[in-house]
Backbone of each chain as ProteinMPNN parsed JSONL, in Angstrom:
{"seq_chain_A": "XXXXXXXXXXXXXXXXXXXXXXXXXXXXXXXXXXXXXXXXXXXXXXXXXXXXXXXXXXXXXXXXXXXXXXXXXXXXXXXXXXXXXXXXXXXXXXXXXXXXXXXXXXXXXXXXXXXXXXXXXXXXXXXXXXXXXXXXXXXXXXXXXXXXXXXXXX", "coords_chain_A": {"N_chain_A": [[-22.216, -9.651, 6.827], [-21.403, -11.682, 4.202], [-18.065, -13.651, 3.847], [-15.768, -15.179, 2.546], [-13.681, -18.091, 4.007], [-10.812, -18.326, 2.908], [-10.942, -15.61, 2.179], [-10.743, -14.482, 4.998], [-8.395, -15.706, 5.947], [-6.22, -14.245, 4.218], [-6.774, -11.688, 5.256], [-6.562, -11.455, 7.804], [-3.764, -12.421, 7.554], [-2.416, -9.978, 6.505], [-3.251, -8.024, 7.948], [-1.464, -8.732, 10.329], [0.917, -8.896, 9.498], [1.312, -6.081, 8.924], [0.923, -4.749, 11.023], [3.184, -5.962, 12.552], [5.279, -5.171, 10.758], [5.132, -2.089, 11.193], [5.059, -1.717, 14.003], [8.278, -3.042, 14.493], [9.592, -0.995, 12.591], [8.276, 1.327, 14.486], [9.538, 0.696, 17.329], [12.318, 0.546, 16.666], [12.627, 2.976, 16.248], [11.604, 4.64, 18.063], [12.896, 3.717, 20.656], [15.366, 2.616, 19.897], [16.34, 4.995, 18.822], [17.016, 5.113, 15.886], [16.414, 7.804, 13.513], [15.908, 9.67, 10.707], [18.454, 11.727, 8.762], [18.201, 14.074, 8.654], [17.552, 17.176, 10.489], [15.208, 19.656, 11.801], [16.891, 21.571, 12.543], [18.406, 24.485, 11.973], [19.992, 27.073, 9.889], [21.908, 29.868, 9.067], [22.544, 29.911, 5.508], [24.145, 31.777, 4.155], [25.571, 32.743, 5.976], [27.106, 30.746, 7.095], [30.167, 30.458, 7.085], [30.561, 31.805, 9.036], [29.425, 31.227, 11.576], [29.551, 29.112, 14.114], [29.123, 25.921, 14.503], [30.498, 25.872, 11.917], [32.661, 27.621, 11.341], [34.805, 26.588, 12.147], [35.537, 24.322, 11.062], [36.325, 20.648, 10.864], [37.776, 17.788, 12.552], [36.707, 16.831, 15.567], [37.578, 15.439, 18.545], [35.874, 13.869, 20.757], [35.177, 12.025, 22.907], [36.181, 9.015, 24.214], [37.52, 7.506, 21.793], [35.304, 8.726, 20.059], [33.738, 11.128, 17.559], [33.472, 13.929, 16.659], [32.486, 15.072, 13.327], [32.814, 18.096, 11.577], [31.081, 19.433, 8.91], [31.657, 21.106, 5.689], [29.534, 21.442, 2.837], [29.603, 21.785, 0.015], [30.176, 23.378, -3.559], [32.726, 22.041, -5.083], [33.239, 20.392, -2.887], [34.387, 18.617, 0.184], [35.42, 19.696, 1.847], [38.776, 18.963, 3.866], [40.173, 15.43, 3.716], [39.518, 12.839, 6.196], [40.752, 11.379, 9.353], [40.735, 9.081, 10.919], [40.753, 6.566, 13.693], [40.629, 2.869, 13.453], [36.719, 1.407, 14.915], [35.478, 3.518, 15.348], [33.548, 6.195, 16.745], [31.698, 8.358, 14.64], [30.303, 11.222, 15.068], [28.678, 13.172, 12.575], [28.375, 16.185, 11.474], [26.609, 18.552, 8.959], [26.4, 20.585, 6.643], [25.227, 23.022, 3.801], [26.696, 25.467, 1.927], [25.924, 26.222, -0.311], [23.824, 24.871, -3.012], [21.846, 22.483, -2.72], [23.052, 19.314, -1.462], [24.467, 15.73, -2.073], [24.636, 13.179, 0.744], [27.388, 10.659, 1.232], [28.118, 7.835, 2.291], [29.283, 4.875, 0.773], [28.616, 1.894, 1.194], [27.888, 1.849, 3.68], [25.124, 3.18, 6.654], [25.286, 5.77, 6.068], [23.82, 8.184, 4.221], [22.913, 11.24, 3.794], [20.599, 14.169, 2.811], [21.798, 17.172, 1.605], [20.739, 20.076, 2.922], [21.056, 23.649, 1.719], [20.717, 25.632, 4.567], [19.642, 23.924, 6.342], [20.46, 21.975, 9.251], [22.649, 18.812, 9.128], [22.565, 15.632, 10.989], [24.249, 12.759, 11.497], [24.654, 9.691, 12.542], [28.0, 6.976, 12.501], [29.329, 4.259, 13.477], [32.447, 3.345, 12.472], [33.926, 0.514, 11.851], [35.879, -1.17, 10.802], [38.929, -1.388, 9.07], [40.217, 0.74, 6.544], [39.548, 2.775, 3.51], [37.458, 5.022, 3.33], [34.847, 6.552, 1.18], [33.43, 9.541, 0.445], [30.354, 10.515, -1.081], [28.573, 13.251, -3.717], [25.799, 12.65, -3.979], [23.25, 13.793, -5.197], [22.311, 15.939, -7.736], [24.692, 18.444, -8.185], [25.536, 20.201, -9.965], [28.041, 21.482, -12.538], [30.115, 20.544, -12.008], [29.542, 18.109, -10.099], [30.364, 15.548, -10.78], [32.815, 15.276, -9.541], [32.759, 15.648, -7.34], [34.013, 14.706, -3.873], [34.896, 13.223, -0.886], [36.789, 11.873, 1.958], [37.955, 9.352, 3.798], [39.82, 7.975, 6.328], [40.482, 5.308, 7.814], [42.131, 3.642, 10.13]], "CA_chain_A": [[-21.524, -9.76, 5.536], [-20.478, -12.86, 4.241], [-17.073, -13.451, 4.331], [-15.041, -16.474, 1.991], [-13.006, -18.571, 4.24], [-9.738, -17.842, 2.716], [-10.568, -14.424, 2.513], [-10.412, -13.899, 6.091], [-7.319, -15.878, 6.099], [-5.496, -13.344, 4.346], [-7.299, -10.462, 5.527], [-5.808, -11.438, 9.175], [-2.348, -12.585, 7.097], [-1.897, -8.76, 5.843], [-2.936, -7.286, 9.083], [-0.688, -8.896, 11.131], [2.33, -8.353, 8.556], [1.508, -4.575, 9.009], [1.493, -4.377, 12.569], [4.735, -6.206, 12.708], [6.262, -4.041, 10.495], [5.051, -0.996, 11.891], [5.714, -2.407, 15.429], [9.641, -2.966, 14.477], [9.879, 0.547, 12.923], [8.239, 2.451, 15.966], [10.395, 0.446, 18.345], [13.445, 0.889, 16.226], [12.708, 4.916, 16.191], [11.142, 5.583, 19.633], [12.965, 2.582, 21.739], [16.446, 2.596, 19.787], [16.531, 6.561, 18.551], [16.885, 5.246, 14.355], [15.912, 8.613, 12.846], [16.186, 10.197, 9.373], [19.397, 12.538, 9.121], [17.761, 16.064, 8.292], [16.273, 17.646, 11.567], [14.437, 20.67, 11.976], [18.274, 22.423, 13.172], [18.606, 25.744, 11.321], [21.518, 28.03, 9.88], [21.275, 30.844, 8.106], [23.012, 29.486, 4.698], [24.662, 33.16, 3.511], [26.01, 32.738, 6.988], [27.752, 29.35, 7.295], [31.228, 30.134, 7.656], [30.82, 32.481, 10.344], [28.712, 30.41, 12.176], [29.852, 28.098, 14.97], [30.665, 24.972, 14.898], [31.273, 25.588, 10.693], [33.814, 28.335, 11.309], [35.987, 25.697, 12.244], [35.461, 22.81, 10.116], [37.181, 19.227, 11.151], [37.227, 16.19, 12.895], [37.198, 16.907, 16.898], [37.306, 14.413, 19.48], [34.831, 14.347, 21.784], [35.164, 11.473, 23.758], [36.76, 7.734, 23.89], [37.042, 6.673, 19.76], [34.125, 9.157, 19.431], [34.163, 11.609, 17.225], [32.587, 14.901, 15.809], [33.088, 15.838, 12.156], [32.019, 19.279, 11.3], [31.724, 19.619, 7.241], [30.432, 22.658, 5.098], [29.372, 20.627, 1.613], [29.767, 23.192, -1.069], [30.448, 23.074, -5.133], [32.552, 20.969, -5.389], [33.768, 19.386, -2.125], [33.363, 18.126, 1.443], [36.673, 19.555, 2.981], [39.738, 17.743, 4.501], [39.93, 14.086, 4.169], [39.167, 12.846, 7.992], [41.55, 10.338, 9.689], [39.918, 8.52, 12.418], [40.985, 4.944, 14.41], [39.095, 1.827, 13.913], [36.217, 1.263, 15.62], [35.566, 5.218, 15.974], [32.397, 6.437, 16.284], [32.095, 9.96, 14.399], [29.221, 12.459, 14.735], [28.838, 13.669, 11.295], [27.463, 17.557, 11.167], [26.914, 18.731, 7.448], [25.611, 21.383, 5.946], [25.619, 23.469, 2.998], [26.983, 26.842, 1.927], [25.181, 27.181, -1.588], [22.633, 24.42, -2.941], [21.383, 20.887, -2.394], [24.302, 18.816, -1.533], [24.221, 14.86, -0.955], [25.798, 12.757, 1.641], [26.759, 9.131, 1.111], [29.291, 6.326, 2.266], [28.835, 3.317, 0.069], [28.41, 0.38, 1.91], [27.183, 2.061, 5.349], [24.453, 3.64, 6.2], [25.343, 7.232, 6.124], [23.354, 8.507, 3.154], [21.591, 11.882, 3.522], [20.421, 15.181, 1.578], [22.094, 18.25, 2.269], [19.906, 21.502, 2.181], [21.431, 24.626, 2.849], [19.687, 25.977, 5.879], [19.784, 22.936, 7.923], [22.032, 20.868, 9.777], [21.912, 17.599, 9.172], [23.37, 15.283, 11.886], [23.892, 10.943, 11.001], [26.186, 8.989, 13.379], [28.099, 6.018, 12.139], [31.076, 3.351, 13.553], [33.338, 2.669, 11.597], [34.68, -0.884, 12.683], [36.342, -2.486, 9.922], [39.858, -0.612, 8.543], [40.175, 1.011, 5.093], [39.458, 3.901, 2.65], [35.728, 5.224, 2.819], [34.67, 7.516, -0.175], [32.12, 10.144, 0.795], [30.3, 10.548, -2.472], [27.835, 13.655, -3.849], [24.295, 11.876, -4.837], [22.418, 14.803, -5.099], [22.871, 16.723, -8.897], [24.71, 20.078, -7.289], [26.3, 21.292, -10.474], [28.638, 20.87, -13.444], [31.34, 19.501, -10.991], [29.148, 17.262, -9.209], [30.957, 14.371, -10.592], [34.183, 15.212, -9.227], [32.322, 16.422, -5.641], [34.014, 13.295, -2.924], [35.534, 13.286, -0.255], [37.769, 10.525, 2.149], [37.711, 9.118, 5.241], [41.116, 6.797, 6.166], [40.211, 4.246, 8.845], [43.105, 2.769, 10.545]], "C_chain_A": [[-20.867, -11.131, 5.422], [-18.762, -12.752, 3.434], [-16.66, -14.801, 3.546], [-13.917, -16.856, 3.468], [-11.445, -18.027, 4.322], [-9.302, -16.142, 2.641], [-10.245, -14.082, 4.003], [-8.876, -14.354, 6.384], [-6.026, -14.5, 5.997], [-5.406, -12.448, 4.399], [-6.174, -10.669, 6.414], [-3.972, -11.489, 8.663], [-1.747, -11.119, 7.443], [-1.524, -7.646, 7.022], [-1.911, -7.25, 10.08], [0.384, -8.632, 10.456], [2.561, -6.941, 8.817], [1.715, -4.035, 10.438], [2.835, -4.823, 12.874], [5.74, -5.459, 12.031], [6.487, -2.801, 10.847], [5.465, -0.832, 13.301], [7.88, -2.042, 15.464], [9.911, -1.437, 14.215], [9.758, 1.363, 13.932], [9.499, 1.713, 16.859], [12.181, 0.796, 17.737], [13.585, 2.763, 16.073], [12.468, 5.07, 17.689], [12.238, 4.929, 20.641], [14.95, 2.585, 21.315], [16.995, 3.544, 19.027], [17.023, 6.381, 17.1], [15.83, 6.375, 13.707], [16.724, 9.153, 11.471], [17.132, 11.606, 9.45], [19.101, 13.657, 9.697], [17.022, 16.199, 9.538], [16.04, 18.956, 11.449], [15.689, 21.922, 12.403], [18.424, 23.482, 11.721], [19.768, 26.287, 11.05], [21.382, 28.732, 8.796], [22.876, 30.498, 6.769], [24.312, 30.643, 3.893], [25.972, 33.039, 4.682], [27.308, 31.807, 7.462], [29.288, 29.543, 7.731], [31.656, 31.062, 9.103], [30.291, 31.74, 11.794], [29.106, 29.174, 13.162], [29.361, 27.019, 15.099], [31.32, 25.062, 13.059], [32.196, 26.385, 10.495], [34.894, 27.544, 11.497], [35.874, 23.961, 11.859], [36.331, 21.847, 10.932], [36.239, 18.644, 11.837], [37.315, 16.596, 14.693], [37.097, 15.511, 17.459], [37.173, 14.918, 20.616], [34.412, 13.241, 22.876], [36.22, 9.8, 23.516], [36.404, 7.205, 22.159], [35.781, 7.767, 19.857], [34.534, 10.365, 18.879], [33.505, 12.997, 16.686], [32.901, 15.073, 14.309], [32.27, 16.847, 11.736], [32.114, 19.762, 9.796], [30.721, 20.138, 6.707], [30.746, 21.667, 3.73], [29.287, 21.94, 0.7], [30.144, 23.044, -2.658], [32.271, 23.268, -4.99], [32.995, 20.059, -4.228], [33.24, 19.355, -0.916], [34.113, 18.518, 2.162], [37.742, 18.642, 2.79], [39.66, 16.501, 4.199], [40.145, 14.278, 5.745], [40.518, 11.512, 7.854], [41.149, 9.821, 11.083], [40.572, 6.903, 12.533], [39.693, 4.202, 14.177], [38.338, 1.479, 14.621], [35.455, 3.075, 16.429], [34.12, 5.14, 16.079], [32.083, 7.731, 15.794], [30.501, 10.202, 13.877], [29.032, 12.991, 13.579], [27.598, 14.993, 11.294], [28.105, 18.513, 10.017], [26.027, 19.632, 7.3], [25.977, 22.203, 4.541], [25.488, 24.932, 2.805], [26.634, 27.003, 0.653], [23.782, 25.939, -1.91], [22.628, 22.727, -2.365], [23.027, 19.977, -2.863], [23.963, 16.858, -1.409], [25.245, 14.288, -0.506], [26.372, 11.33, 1.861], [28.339, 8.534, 1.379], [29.162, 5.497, 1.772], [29.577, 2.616, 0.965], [28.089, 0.662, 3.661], [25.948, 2.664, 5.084], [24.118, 5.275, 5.916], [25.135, 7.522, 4.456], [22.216, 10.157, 3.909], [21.845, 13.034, 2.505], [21.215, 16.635, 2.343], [21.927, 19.502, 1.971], [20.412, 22.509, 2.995], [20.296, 25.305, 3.552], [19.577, 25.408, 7.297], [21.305, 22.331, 8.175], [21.417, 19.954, 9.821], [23.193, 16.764, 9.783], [23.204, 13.209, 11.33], [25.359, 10.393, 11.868], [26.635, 7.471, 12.712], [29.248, 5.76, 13.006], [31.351, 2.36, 12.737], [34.278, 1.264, 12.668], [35.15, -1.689, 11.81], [37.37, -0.631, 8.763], [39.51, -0.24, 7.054], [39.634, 2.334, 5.246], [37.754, 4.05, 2.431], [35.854, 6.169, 2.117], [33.432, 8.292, 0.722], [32.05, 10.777, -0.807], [28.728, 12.086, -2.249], [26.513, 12.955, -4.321], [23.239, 12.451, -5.162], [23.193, 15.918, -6.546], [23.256, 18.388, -8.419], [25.46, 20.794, -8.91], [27.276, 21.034, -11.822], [29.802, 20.011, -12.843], [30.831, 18.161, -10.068], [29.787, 15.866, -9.275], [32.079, 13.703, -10.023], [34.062, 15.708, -7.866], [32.487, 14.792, -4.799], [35.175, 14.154, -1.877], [36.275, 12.039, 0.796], [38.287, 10.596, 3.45], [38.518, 7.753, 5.572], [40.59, 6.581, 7.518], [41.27, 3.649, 9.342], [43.157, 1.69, 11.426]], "O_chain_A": [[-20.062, -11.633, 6.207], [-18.434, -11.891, 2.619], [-17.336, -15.739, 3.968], [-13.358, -15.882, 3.973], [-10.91, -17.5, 5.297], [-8.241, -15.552, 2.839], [-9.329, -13.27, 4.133], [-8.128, -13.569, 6.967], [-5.314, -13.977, 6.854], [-4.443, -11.844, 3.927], [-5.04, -10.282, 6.131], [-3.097, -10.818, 9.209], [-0.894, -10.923, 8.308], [-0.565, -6.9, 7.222], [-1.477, -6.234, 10.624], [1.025, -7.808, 11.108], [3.702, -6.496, 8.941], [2.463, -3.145, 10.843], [3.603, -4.053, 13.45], [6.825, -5.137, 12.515], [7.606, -2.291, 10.892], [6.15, 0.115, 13.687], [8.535, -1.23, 16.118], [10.306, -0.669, 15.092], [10.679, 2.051, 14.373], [10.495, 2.424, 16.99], [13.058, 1.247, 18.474], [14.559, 3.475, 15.834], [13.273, 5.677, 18.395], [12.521, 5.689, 21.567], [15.768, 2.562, 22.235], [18.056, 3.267, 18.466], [17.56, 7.419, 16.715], [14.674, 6.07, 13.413], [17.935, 9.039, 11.285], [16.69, 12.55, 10.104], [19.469, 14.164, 10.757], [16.017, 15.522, 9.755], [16.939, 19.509, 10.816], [15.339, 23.094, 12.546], [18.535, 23.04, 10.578], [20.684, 26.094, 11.85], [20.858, 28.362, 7.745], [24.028, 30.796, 7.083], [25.22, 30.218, 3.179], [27.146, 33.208, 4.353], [28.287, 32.21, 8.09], [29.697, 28.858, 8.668], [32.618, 31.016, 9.87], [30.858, 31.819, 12.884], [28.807, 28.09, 12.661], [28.93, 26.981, 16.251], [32.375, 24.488, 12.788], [32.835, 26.149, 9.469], [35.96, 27.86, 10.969], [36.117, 22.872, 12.38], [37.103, 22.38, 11.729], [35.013, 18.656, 11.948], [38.511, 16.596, 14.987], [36.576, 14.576, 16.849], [37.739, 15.778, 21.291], [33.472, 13.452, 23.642], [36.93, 9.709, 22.515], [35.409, 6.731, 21.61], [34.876, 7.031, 19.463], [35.523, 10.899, 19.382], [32.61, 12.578, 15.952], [34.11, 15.298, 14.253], [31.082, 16.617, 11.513], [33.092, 20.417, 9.435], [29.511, 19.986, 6.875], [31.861, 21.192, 3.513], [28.794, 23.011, 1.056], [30.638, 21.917, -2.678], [32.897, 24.317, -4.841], [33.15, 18.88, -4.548], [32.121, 19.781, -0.631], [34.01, 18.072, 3.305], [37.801, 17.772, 1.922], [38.516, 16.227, 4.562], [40.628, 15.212, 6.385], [41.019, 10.959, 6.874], [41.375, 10.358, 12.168], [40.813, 6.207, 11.547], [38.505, 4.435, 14.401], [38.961, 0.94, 15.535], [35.135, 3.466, 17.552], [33.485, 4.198, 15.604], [32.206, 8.526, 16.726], [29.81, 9.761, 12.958], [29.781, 13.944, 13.795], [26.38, 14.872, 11.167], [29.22, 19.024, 9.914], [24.902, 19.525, 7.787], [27.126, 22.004, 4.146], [24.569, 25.609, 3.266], [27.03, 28.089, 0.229], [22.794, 26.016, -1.179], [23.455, 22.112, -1.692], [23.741, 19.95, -3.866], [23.117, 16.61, -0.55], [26.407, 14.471, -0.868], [25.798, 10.718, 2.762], [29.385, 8.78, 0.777], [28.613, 4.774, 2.603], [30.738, 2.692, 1.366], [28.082, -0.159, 4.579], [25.494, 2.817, 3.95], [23.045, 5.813, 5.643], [25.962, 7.221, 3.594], [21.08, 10.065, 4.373], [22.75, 13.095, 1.673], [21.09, 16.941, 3.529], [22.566, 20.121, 1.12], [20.414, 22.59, 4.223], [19.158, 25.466, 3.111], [19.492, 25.794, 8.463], [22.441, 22.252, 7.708], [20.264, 19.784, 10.217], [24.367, 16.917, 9.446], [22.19, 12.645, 10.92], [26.562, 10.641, 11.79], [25.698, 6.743, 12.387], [30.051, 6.638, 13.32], [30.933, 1.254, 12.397], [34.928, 1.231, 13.713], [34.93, -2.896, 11.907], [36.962, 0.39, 8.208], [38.633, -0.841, 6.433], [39.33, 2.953, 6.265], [37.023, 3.43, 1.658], [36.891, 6.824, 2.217], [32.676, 7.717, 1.505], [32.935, 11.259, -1.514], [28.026, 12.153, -1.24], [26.548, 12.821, -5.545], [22.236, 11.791, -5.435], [24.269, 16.507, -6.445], [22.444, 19.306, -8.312], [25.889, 21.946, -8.844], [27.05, 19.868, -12.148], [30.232, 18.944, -13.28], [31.586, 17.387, -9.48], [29.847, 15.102, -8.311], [32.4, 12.52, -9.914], [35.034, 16.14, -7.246], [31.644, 13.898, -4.878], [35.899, 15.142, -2.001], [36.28, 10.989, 0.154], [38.854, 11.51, 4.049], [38.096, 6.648, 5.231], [40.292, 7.508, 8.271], [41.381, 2.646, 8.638], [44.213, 1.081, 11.595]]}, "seq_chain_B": "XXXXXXXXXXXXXXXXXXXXXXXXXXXXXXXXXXXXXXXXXXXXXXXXXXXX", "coords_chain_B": {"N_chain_B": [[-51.242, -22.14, 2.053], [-50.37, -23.482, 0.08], [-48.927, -21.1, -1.092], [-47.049, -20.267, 1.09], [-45.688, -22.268, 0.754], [-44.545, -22.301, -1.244], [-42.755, -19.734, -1.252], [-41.429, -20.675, 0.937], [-39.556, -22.864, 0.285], [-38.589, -21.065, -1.986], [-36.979, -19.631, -0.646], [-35.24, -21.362, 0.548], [-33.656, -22.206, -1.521], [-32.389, -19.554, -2.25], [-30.579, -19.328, -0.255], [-29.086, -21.704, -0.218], [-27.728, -21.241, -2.891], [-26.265, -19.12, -2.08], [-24.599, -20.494, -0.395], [-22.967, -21.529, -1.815], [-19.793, -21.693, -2.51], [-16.985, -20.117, -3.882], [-14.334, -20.837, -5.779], [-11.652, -20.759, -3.983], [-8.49, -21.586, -4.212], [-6.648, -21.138, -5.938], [-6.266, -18.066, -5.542], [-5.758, -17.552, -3.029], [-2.927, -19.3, -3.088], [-1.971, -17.429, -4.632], [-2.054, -14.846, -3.329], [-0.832, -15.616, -0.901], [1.872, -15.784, -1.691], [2.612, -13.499, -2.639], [2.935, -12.008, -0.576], [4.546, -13.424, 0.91], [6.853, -12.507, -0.692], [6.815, -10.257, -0.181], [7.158, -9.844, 2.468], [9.662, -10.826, 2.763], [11.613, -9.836, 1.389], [11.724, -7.004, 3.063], [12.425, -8.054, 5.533], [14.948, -8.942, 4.419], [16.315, -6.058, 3.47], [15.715, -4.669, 6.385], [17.627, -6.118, 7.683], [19.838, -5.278, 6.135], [20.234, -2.43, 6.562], [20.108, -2.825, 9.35], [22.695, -4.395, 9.846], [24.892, -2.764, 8.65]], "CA_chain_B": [[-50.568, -22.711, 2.553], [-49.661, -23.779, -0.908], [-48.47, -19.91, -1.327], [-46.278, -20.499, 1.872], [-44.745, -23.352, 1.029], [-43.552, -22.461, -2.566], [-41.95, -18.642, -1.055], [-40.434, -21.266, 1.658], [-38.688, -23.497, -1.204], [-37.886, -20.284, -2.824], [-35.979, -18.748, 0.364], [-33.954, -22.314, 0.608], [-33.183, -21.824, -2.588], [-31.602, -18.52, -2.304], [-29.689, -19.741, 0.82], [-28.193, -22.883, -0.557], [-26.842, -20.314, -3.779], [-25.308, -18.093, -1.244], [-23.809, -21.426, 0.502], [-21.758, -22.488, -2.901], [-18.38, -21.135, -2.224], [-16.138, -20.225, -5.336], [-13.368, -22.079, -5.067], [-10.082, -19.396, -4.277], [-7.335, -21.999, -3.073], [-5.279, -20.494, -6.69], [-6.014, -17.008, -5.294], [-4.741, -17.797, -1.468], [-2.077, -19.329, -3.184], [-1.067, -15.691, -5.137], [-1.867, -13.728, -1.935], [0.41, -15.928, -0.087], [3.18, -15.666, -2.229], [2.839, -12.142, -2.902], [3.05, -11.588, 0.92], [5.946, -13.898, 1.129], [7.88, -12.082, -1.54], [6.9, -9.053, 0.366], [8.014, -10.187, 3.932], [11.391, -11.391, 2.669], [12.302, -8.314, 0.993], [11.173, -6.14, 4.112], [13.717, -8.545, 6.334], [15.917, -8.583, 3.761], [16.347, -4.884, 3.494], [15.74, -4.601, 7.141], [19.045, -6.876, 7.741], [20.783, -4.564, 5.32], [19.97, -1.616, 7.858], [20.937, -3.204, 11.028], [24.256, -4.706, 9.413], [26.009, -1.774, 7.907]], "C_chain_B": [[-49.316, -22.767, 1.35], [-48.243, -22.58, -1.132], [-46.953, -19.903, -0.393], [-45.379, -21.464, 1.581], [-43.706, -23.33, -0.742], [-42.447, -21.103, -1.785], [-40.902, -19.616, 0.359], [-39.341, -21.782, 1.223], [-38.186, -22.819, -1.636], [-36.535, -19.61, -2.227], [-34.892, -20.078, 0.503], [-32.857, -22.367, -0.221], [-32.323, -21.233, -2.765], [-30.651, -18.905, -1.49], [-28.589, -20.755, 0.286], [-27.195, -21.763, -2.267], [-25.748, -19.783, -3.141], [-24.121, -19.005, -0.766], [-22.875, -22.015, -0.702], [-20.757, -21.558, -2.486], [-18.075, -20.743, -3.64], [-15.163, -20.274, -4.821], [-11.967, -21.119, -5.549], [-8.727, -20.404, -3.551], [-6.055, -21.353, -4.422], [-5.011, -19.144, -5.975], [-5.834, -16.977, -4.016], [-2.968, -17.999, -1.73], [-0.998, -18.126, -3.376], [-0.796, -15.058, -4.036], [-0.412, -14.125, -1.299], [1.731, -16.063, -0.194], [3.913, -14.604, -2.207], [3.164, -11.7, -1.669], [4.123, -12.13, 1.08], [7.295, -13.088, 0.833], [8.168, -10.975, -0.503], [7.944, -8.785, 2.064], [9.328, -10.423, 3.739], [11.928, -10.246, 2.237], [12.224, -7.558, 2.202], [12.358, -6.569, 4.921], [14.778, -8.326, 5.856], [17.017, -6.71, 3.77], [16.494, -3.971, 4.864], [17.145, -5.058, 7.948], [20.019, -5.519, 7.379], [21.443, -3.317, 6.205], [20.887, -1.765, 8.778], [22.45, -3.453, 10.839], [25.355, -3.677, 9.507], [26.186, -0.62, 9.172]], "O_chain_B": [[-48.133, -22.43, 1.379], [-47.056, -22.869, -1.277], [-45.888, -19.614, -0.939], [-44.293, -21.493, 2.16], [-42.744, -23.964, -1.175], [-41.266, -21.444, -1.72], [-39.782, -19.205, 0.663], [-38.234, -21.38, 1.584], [-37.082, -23.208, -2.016], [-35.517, -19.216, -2.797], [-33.697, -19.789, 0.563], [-31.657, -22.499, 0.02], [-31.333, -21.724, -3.308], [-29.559, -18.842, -2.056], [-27.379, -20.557, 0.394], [-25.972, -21.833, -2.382], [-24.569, -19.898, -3.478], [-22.96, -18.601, -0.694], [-22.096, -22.937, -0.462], [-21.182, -20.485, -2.058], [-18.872, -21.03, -4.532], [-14.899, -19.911, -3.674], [-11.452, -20.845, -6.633], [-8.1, -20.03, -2.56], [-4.882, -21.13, -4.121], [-3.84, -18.86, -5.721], [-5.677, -15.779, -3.782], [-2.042, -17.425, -1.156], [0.072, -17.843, -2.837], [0.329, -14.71, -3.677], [0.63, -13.482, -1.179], [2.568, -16.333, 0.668], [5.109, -14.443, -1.965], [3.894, -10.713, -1.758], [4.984, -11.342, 1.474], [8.313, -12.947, 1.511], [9.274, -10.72, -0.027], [8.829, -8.047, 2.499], [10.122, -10.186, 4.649], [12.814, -9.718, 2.909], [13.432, -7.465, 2.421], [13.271, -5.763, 5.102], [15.644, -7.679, 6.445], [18.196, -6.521, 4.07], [17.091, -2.895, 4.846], [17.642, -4.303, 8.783], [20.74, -4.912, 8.172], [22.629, -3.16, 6.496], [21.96, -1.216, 9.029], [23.313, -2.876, 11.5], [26.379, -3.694, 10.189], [26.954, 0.332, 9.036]]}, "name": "protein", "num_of_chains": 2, "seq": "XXXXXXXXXXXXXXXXXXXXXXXXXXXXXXXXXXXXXXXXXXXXXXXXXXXXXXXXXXXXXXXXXXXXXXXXXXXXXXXXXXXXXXXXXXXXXXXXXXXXXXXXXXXXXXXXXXXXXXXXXXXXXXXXXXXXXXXXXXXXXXXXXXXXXXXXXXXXXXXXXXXXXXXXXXXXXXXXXXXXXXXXXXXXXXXXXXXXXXXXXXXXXX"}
């Protein structure tokens, strides 16, 4: 088959662009454990407040600055505000006790969906003081606009 | 012979057609832009990631 010149150029261009990007993703998932919030973790949704660890909602601490937060998302809120030290690192386990909830910090990257049934787990550190907003992004309802919650950094 | 030597002429013929190029240095240029744009956004966005 003949073959233009420049086409092969940016045949090889495209290929190699795709392996490098695909390259960084796998190594950033398999090599430095970057996965997507929602896992395959179960809970029977009817269930939720009986249910251990959401029977007892909060913030534990679970090791040096690290942190768990255990939060049932529900029409219209997220719980407690949290109060954590700068530099924390907090576990974030969310789920929901009626429908599709979402989960979002503006300006980090803690963004996910929250379906009752699962648990959905997203770790972040916080390293820079102030007032984080946890916002709904997911349409749950006539209240959804007034569904936040608040996370003081010291 | 004669017969041979015109279907010889005729096959050079075809060859030297095949051998004109059409001339893609505008459409390398697009590709390579379009790939540029693409790569910078990808880092870009990729940055954004790692940062936050």
């Amino acid at each position: 088959m003949h073959m233009h010149k420049y086409e092969k150029i940016w045949l090889v261009f495209g290929g190699i662009t795709l392996i490098v990007f695909l390259s960084v993703i796998g190594v950033s998932a398999f090599a430095m454990g970057h996965h997507p919030p929602s896992d395959m973790t179960t809970i029977d949704p009817e269930k939720v407040k009986e249910t251990a660890p959401f029977d007892d909602p909060g913030l534990k601490k679970i090791g040096d600055n690290e942190y768990e937060a255990v939060m049932v998302a529900q029409a219209f809120m997220f719980g407690e505000p949290l109060e954590v030290p700068k530099g924390a690192t907090v576990h974030f386990k969310v789920t929901s006790a009626d429908v599709v909830h979402g989960f979002s910090i503006p300006g980090t990257n803690v963004n996910m969906m929250i379906t009752p049934g699962h648990i959905n787990t997203i770790t972040h550190k916080f390293d820079e003081a102030g007032e984080f907003l946890i916002i709904c992004n997911e349409y749950c309802g006539v209240g959804h606009q007034a569904m936040s919650g608040k996370i003081e950094v010291n | 012979m004669a017969k041979l030597d015109s279907a010889k002429s005729f096959e050079t013929e075809k060859e030297q057609a095949g051998k004109t190029e059409p001339k893609l240095n505008g459409t390398l240029l697009s590709v390579m832009l379009v790939g540029g744009f693409i790569i910078l956004s990808w880092i870009g966005v990729y940055a954004l990631y790692l940062s936050r």
